[in-house]
C-alpha positions in Angstrom: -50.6 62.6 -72.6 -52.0 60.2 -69.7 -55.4 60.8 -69.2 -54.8 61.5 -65.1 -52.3 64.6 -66.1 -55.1 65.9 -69.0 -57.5 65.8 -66.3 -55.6 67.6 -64.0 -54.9 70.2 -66.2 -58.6 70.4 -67.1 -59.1 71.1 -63.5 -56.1 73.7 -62.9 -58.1 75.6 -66.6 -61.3 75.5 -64.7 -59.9 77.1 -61.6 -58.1 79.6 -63.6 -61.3 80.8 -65.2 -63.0 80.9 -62.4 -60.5 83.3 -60.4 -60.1 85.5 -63.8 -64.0 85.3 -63.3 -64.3 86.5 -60.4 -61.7 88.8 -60.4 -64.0 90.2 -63.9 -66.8 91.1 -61.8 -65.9 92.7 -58.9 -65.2 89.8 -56.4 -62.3 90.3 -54.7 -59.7 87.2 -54.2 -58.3 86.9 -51.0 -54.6 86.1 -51.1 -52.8 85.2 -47.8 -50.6 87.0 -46.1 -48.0 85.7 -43.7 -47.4 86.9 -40.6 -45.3 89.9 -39.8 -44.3 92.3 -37.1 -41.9 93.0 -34.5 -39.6 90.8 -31.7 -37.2 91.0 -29.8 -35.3 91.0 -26.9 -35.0 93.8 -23.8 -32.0 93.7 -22.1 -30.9 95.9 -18.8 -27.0 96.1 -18.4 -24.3 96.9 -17.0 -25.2 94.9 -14.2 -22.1 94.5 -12.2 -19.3 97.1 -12.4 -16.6 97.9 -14.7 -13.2 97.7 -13.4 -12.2 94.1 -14.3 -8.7 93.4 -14.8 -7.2 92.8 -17.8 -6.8 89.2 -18.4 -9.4 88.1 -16.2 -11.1 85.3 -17.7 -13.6 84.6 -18.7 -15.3 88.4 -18.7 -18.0 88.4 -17.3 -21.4 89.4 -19.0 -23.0 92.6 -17.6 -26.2 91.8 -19.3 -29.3 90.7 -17.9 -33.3 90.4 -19.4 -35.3 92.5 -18.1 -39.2 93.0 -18.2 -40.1 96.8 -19.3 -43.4 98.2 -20.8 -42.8 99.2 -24.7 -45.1 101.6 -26.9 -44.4 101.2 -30.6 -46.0 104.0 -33.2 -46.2 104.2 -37.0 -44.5 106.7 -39.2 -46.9 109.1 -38.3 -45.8 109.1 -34.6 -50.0 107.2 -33.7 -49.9 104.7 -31.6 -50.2 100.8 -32.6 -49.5 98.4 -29.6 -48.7 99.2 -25.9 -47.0 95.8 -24.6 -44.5 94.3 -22.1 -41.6 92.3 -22.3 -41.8 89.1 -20.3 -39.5 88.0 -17.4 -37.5 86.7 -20.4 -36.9 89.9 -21.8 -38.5 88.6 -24.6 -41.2 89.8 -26.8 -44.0 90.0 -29.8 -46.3 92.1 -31.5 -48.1 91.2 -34.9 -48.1 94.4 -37.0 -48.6 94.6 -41.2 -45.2 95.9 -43.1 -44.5 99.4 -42.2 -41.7 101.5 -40.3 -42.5 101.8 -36.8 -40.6 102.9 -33.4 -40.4 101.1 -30.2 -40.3 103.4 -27.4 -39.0 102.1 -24.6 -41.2 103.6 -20.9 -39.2 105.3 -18.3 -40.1 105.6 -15.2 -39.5 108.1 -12.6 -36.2 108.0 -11.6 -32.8 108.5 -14.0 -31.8 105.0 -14.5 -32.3 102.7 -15.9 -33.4 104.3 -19.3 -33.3 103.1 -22.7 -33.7 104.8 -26.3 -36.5 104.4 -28.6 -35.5 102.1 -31.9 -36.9 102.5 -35.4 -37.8 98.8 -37.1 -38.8 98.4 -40.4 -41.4 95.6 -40.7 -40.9 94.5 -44.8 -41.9 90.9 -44.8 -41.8 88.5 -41.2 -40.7 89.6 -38.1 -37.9 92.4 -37.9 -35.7 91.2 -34.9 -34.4 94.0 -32.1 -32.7 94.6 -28.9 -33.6 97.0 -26.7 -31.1 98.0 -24.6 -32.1 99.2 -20.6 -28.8 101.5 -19.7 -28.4 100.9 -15.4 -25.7 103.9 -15.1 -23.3 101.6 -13.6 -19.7 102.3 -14.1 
């Protein structure tokens, strides 16, 4: 054995010993933990009406972002973030693993409206759409 690779693996011994150590008398080891939560994507459609005709092409998509205010809540229904999608439709919110609900806000009037989605956050970012209904037919 190369004397380098013996005195690396002195070293690694040491720092075992001293994380068994520590862990021995009470001093908790901090692991990290990555990153994890929800994003996603808010989307208000249709936005042009229904009654192409067959064979048109291409169709055309009814879709557009759209920038709403979201609440999400934990499995016991308390609330966790209050945010807003950006012009983009897009957005972020750090949160630990868990099941949650994003709840999309409606406002006064009918339309649009949009229904709340449960997201399990396991490990990451859990990926959703929420989708903004405009009542157009």
């Amino acid at each position: 054995m190369s004397v380098h690779r013996r005195s690396t693996l002195v070293i690694f011994a040491m720092l075992a010993l001293v994380v068994l150590g520590c862990s021995e008398i009470g001093i908790p080891i901090e692991t990290p933990t990555l990153p994890s939560g929800i994003r996603g994507t808010v989307v208000l459609g249709p936005t042009c009406p229904g009654g192409q005709e067959p064979g048109d092409n291409p169709p055309v998509a009814c879709l557009t972002p759209y920038a709403a205010s979201l609440v999400v809540t934990d499995s016991e229904s308390a609330v966790v973030a209050r945010l807003a999608s950006g012009a983009d439709g897009k957005f972020q919110v750090d949160l630990p693993p868990g099941e949650y609900v994003v709840t999309p806000a409606s406002g006064a009037d009918t339309y649009p409206i949009a229904q709340p989605v449960s997201v399990t956050v396991s490990s990451g970012y859990a990926d959703v759409e929420i989708n903004y209904d405009t009542g157009i037919r």
